[in-house]
N, C-alpha and C positions, 0 to 999 in steps of 0.2 A: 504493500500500500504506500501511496506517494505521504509527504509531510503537509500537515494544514503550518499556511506560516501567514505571521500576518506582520507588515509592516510599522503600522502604526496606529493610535485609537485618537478619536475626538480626545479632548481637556476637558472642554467645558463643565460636564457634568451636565447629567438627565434634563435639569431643572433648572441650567445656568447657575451650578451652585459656586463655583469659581467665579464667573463674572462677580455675583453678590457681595462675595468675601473678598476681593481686590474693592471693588469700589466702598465697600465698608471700611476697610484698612486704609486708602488715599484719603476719605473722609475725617479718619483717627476715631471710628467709632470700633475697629476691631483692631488687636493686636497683633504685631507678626506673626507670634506666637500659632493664634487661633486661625491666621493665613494658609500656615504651615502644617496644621495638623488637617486644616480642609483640604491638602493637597495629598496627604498621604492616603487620606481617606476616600478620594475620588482613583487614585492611583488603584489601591488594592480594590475597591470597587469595578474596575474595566477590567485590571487583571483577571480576576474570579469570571465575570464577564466574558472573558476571548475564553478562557477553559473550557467554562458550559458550552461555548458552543462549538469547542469539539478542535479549537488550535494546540495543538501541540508543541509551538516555539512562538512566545509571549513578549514583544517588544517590551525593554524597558530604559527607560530615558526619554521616550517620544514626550513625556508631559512635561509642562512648564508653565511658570506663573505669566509670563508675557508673551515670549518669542522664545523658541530654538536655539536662533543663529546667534542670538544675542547670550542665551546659553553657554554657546559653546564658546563663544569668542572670552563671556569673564572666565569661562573655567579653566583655558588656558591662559591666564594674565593678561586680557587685551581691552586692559581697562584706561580710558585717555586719562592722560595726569590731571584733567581740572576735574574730574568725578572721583580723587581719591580722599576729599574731603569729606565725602559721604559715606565712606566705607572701603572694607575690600570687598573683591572681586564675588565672596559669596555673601556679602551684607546685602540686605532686602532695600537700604535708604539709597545706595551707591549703582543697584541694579537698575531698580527706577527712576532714578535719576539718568540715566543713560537711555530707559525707555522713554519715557514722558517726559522729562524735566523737572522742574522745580519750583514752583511760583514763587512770589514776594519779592523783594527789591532786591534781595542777596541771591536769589534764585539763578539758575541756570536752565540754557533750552535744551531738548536732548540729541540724541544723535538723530542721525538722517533717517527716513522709514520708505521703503519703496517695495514694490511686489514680489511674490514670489513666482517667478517664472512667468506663466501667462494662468496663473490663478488669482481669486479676488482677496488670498492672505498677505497681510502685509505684514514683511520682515525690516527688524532695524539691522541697517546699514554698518557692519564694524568700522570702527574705525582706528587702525592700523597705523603708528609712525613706524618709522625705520628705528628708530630706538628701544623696544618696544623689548622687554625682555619675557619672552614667555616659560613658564612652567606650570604646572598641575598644581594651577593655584584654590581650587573647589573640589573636595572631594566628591560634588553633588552626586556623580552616578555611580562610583563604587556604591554609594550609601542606598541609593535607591536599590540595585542591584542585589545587596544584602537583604534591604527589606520585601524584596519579593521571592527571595530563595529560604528566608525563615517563614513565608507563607505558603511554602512548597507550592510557586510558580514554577513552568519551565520557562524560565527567564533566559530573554537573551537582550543582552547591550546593543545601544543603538544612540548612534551619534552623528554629527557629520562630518564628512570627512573634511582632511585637512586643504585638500586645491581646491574641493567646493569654498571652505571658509575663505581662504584666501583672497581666492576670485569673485566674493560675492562681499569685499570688505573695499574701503574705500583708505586713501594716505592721505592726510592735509597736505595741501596744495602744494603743488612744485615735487613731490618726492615720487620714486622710484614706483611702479607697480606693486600691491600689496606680494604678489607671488614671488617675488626676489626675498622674502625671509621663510621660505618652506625650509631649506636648513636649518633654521634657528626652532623653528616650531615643530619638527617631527619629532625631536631627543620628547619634549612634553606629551605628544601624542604616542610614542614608545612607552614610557613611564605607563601610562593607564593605562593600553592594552596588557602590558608585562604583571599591573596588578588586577587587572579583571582577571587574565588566565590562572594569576595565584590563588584568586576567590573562586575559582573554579567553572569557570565563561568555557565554552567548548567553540561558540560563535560569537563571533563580535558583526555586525549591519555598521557598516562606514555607507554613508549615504552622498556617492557623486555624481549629484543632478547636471551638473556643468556636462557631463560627459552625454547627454542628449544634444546636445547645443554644436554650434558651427566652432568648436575650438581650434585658436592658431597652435602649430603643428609644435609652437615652442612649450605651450600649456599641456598640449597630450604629450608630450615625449616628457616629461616629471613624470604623468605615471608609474612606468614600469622603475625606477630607481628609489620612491619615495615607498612603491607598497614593498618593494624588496625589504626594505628598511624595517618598514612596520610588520611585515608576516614573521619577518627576523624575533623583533620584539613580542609579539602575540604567543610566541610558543605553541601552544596545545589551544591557544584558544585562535583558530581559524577564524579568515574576515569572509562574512557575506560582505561584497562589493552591491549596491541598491544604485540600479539609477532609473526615471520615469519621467513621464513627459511627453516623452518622443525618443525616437529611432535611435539609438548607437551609430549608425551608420560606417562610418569611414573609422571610427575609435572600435568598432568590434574588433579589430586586426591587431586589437593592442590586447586581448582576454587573455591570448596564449601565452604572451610575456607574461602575466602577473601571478604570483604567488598567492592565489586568495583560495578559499574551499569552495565560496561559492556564489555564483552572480545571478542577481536579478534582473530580468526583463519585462519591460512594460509591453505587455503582448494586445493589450488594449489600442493603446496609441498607437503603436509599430506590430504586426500580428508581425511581420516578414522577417523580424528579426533572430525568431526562432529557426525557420530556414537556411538563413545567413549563415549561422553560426554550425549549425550544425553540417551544413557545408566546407564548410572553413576547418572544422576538426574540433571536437568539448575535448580539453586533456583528461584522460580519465578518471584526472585526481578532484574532477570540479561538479558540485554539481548546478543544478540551475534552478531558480526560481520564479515558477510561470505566472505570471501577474495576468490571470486570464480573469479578475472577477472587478469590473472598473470601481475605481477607486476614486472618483469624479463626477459621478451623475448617479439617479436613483431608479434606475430602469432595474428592474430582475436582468442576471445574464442569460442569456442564449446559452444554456447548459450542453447543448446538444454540438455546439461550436466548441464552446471550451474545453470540453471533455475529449473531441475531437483531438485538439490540442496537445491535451497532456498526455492523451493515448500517443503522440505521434514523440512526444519527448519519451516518453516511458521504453515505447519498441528503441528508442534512437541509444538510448543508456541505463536505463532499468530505473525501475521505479526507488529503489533505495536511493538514489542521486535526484529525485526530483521531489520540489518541493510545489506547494499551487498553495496562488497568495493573491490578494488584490494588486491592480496595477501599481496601486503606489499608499500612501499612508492613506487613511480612512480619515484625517481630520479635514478633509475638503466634504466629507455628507454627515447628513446630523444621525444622533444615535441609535434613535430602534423605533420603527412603528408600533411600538405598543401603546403610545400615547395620541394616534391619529385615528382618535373614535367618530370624527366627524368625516373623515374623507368618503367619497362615493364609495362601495365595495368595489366595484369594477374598476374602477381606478387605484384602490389601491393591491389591488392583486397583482397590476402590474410592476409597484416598488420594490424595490428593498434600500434600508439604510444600513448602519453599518450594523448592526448586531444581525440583521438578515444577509448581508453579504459574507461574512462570517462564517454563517451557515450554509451558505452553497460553496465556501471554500473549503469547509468539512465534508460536505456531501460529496464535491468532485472527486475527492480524496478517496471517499468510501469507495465510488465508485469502479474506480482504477482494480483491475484484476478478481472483480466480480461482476459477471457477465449479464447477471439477474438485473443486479440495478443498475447498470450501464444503460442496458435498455429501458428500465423505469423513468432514468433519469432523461431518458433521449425523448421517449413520447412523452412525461409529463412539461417538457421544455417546448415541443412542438405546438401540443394544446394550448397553453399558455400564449405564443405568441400567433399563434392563426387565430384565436377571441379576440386578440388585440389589432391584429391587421384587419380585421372583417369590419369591426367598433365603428357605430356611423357618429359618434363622439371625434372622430380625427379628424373629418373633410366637412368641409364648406365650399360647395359649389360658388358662391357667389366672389368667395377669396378669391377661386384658382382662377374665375375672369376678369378680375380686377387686376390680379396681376398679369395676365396674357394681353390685356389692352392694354398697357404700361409702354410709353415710347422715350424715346431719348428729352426731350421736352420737360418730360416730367421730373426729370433732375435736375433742371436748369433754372435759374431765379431770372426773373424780366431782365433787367438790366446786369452789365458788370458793377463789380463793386465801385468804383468811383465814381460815379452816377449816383450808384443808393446811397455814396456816403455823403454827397450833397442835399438830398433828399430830404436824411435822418437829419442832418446837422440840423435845416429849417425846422424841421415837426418838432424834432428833443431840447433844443436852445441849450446845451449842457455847455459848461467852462471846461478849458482844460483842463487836463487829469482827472476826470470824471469820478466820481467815489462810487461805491455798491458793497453788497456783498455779493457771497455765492447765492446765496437761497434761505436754507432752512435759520431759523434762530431758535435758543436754546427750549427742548421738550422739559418743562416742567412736571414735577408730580401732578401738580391739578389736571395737565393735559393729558397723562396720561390714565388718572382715574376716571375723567373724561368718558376718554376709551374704551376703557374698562368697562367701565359702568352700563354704557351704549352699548356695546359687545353681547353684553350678557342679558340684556333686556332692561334695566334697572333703571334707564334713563330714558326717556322720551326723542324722537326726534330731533322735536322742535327745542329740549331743554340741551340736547347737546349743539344742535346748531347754534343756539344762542351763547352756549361757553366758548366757541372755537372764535365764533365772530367778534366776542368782547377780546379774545386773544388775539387775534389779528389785527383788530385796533389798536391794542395795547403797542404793539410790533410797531406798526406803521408813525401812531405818535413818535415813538422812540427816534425813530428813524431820522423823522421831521428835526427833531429835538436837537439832535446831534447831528446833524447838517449834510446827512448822506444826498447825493444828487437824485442816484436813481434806485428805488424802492424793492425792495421784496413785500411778500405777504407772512414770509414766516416758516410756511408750510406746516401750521397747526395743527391738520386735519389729517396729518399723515404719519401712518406708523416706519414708513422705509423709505427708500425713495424710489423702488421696483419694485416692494412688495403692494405697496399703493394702487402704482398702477395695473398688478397684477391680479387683483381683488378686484378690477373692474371692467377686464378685458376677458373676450371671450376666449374658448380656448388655454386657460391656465386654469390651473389650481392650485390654494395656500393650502400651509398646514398650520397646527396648532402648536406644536413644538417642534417643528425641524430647524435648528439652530443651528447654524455654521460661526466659527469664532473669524472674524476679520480681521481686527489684529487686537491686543491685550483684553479689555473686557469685552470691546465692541462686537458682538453678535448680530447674525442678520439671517430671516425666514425666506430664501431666496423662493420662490413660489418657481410652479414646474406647469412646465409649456406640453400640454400632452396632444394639443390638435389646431387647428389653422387659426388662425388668430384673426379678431376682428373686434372695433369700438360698436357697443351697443346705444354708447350714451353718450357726451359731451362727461370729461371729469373733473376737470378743474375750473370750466369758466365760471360756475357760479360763486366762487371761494375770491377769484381771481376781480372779477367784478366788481364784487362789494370792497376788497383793498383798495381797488382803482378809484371807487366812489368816494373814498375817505379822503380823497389829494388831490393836489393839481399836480407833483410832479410824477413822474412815469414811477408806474411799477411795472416789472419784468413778469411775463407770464413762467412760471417756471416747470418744466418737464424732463422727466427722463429720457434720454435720446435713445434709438433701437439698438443701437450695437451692446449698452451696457445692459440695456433689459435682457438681450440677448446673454451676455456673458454672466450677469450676476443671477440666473434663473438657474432651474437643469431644463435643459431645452429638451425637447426631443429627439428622439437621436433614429428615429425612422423617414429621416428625408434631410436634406443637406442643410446645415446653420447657415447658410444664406439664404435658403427661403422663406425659411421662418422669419429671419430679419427682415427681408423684405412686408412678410405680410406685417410685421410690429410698424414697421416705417409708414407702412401707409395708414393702419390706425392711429399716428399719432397727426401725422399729416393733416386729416381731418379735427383732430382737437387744436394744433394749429393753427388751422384756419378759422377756427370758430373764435379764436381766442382774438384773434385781429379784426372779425366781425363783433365783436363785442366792445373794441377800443384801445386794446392793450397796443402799446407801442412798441413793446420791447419784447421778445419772447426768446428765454432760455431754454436748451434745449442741449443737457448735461450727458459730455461721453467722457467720462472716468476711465472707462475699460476701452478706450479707443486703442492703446498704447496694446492690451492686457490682452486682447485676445491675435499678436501680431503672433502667426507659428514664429519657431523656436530656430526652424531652419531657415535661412535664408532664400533657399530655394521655393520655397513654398509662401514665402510672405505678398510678391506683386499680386496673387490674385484675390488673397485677402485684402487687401487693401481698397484693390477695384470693386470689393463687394460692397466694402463697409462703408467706403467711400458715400456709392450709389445709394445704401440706405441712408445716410444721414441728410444726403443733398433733397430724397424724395419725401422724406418729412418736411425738409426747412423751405423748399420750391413753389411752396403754394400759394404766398404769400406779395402784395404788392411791395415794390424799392420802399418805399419811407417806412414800412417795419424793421426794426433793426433784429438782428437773429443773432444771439448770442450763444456761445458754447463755455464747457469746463470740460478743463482736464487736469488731474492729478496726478502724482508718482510715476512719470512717465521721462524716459531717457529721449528726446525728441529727434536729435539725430539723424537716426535711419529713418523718421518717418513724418520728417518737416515739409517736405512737398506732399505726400499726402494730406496733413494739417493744410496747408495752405487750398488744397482741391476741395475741401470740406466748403470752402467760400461762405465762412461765415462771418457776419461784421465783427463781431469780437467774440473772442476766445480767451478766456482765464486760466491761469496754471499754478501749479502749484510750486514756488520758488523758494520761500524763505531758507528754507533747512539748507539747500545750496548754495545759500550765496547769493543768488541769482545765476549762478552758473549755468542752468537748465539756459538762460538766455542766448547762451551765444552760440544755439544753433537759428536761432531768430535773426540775432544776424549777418551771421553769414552768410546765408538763403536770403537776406532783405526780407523779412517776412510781408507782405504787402497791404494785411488790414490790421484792426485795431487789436490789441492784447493788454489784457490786465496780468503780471506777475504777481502772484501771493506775497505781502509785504510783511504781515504775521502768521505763524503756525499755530491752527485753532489745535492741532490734536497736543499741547500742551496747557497745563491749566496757567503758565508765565503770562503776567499782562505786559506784553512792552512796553516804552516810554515812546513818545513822537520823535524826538531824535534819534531814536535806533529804527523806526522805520523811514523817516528822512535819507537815511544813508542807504537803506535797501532802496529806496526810490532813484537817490542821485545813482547807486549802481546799475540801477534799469534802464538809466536815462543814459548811459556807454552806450545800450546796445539795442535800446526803442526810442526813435524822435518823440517831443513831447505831445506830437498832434497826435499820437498813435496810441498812447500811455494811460491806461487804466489804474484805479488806483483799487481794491480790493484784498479780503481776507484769503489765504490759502485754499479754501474750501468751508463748507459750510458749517455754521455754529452748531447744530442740533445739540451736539456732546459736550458744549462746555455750560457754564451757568450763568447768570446774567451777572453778576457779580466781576464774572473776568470780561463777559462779552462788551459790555456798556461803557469800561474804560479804554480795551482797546479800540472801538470802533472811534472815539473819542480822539485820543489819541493817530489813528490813521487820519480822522477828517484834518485834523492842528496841522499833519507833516505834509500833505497834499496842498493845504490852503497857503506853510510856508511858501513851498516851493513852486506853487503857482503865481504866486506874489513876485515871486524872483523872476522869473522866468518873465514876466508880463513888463 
């Protein structure tokens, strides 16, 4: 029988019990102490969890109070010298400090935070000098590692590896590529493999994502010399090598050289790689780990495929060497449908989250060299997905001719942009460096008992319409007050910013607790796209309206753009994610249009995941882009030149994909810059970017309030490398997650450094 293995489990806990006890703790209503003991207790809770359901080799390390990456960087010393006033490397005040920052006037901002790969997890960015002395400064996972072997776990260590951290760590400016001190940092990474194998590790999971990716030929040839090193060091305790994503491709040719026991392939992303390899030659001493149950979306697998699969590795080297695992760690889906009593039955028969994928990676297991449930498992996978293809729940006739009468027109806005931008300038009458924010402003408790309450029937309608609308006024005064140009609404009425509009679009379905963590507390119910998408209703003009009615200056209609509803959902995965984007683009298209039939001037239209969903390979990115491209332009195109059509984008390296930003042809686009410097800017201009851009002046995801002079100087640094006619002045992204307390001085504070520096400049 093959091994059930599993890479990795959600943090969160059932019930966001982690979330609760982090923000309890930042608040000072709980102690580290009681932080700490929630994490051992969510820990051995998944442990027992991955047992029952039949794994045999039990990740352990994958949990963490914040991030991972940021894990792995304190535990080997890579802590920057102005956060050693807050602790060392395993202090809770000095970790978070490097995650979030540190409010108050002595406070500090925290390190850089950007995506993980093209998921919607966001990891902090290390930050690496050349001076940097690293050793096995946390004993974090020995300790864990202990504590799941005196709960007779089959534990196994899981970390990431050394070139992934490297390469995924950033130097202050001017210095050397963080990968020029892998010498200095493997003797650390030795040290802990050499004391897991003496605690008695048989496997150690070094986790190198990097090796999915297009790596220069200088980054793969460390390989083979650096695991030499480390298999040296490991002894008895052999490395599983994990990488997911995408394809090995061109780095498979590197398997043979390395000294590992055993490698994992994401047979999801890449099915061919299983081929490859096994063309190429497995050395006998390796085995492999079939990532055939996805680790990324909440569909049931195609059993009858996967089994295929492992049958085809099992004949190729025998079932003792093969292990079946999910594509990649399970913390990208939330954790068990046991608690989704409200979903349709038919639709949910056709999920699984992680504790049911779990379970079909024990079952494929079972299956392997008994012939009886081979075939059990092959018809009861076939039944399951012909109910599903037959489902007159998937098709909408009326979608598939809306989109077959779709012509090139329809992606196009009336005029170019230097036309509209004459247009807007007359309708909007705005000064230079315009102020805003992103969107949302801070979810209070009230709003969301609000919800609550409405949710569960306990509130009336009209009693909750009238709470949201006294919030919204509330927002808009404020606004006025503090001298922002152009207005938001707040985004009161909304619990997400795609779970929103997924609650009122056809063709999706929410759940009640499918919680995905996005980065530290921050959790999100990505709602799931299971059939053609279509708007049944207008959803935000009536919310949008009554803001507008409250002012004479503009407020921004604000909406989610298709690519990130796309990306931040689990889409469908029985017809190709550009059509599904298309059919979201043109639902919004329609609310769009409705929203500038109602008077709105300005209409936001937020792609976050613009960046996020660019493949991994290089090769495969231009037709991504032409798709994603097409959806954004067929939402924003409907609309006459004097609406100005705004975009946001976050976390995003702009780079490789600044002419497609610019083809996007939206009047302004926002980004997210602070934590960089501004540096994100200067792919702006060296491409000349051609319309208007707001660079983030403050970082809302810290609770620090800056002063107006430190964002003055982030502005004079925008103004290097954006003219001022061009120059936005806004938050990094949207307030939701901070409190008005921090919100109301910085925003303060941004209007003083805008109004200086517009004075100057005039």
């Amino acid at each position: 029988m093959a091994t059930a293995l599993n890479l990795g489990f959600p943090r969160i806990g059932a019930n966001r019990e982690l979330k609760r006890q982090l923000e309890a703790y930042w608040r000072g209503g709980a102690s580290g102490e009681a932080l700490l003991a929630t994490g051992r207790d969510l820990r051995l809770r998944h442990w027992q969890a991955q047992v029952r359901a039949g794994i045999a080799s039990v990740p352990v390390g994958d949990f963490s109070l914040y991030d991972h990456v940021l894990d792995t960087a304190a535990m080997f010393g890579a802590v920057p010298e102005r956060y050693h006033r807050y602790g060392g490397p395993g202090d809770l005040p000095a970790y978070f400090a490097m995650a979030r920052g540190v409010g108050g006037a002595s406070g500090i901002a925290p390190l850089e935070m950007t995506k993980w790969f093209d998921t919607n997890y966001h990891y902090i960015v290390p930050e690496i000098p050349q001076d940097t002395v690293f050793s096995l400064a946390s004993p974090r996972l020995l300790e864990e590692y202990r504590e799941a072997r005196a709960e007779g776990i089959p534990a196994r260590p899981v970390l990431l590896g050394p070139l992934s951290l490297l390469h995924l760590s950033r130097t202050p400016s001017g210095g050397p590529a963080p990968l020029s001190l892998l010498r200095r940092l493997l003797p650390a990474y030795q040290q802990l493999l050499a004391a897991l194998a003496k605690e008695g590790a048989d496997l150690v999971q070094l986790d190198e994502p990097i090796l999915s990716g297009d790596l220069p030929p200088e980054v793969a040839g460390e390989f083979p010399p650096a695991y030499a090193a480390l298999a040296e060091a490991a002894g008895g305790a052999g490395i599983l090598l994990a990488s997911y994503f995408e394809s090995l491709g061109e780095q498979l040719a590197l398997i043979p050289k390395l000294p590992i026991k055993a490698l994992h392939l994401d047979l999801v992303r890449a099915p061919q790689d299983l081929g490859d390899l096994l063309r190429l030659g497995v050395p006998e001493s390796l085995r492999l780990s079939l990532g055939v149950v996805d680790g990324r979306n909440v569909w049931r697998t195609d059993l009858r495929k996967a089994f295929d699969t492992v049958a085809s590795a099992v004949q190729a080297i025998g079932d003792e060497r093969v292990y079946v695992a999910p594509s990649c760690s399970l913390l990208h889906v939330p954790i068990s449908l046991a608690g989704e009593r409200d979903l349709d039955p038919e639709l949910r028969s056709w999920l699984a989250f992680a504790e049911e994928k779990l379970a079909e990676v024990h079952e494929l297991c079972l299956a392997v060299g008994d012939p009886d449930r081979a075939q059990a498992l092959r018809r009861g996978s076939d039944d399951l997905r012909q109910a599903r293809a037959s489902s007159p729940r998937r098709a909408r006739p009326e979608v598939q001719a809306r989109l077959q009468a779709l012509t090139a027109a329809d992606a196009r806005r009336e005029s170019p942009y230097p036309k509209r931008q004459v247009r807007q300038a007359e309708r909007l009458g705005l000064p230079l460096l315009p102020t805003t924010t992103i969107g949302s402003f801070p979810q209070t408790d009230e709003l969301r008992r609000l919800r609550a309450e409405h949710r569960r029937g306990a509130l009336s309608p009209e009693a909750y319409e009238e709470g949201v609308r006294a919030e919204i006024a509330k927002v808009v005064r404020l606004q006025e007050e503090i001298g922002l140009d152009v207005l938001v609404h707040g985004e009161a009425e909304r619990n997400d910013m795609v779970e929103y509009f997924g609650e009122q679009l056809d063709g999706f379905a929410v759940t009640h607790q499918g919680w995905v963590q996005s980065y530290g507390s921050r959790c999100v119910k990505p709602p799931i796209i299971y059939g053609d998408v279509a708007r049944p209703q207008a959803m935000t003009v009536g919310w949008l309206s009554y803001a507008q009615s409250l002012t004479d200056r503009p407020v921004k209609g604000m909406l989610t753009g298709p690519v990130t509803i796309l990306q931040w959902s689990f889409a469908r995965d029985d017809q190709p994610r550009r059509e599904t984007c298309r059919q979201i683009a043109l639902a919004l298209r329609d609310e769009v249009q409705d929203l500038e039939a109602a008077g709105l001037k300005a209409i936001q239209i937020d792609e976050p995941a613009f960046r996020e969903g660019l493949p991994l390979r290089q090769s495969e990115r231009e037709d991504y882009l032409l798709w994603a491209v097409e959806c954004f332009r067929l939402a924003t195109s409907g609309v006459g030149d004097a609406t100005q059509i705004h975009s946001h984008m976050c976390y995003s390296e702009f780079n490789d994909i600044i002419e497609a930003i610019a083809q996007l042809d939206a009047d302004v686009i926002s980004i997210e810059a602070s934590r960089s410097g501004m540096a994100l800017l200067q792919a702006f201009q060296a491409f000349s970017y051609p319309n208007e851009i707001g660079p983030g002046v403050y970082d809302i995801h810290s609770p620090r309030v800056p002063n107006a002079p430190e964002m003055e100087a982030q502005l004079r640094e925008a103004l290097r490398s954006i003219p001022a006619a061009q120059l936005w002045v806004n938050p990094d992204c949207g307030l939701k997650t901070r409190r008005f307390e921090e919100v109301e001085p910085s925003l303060r504070h941004m209007v003083e450094a805008a109004r200086r520096l517009r004075a100057e400049i005039a």
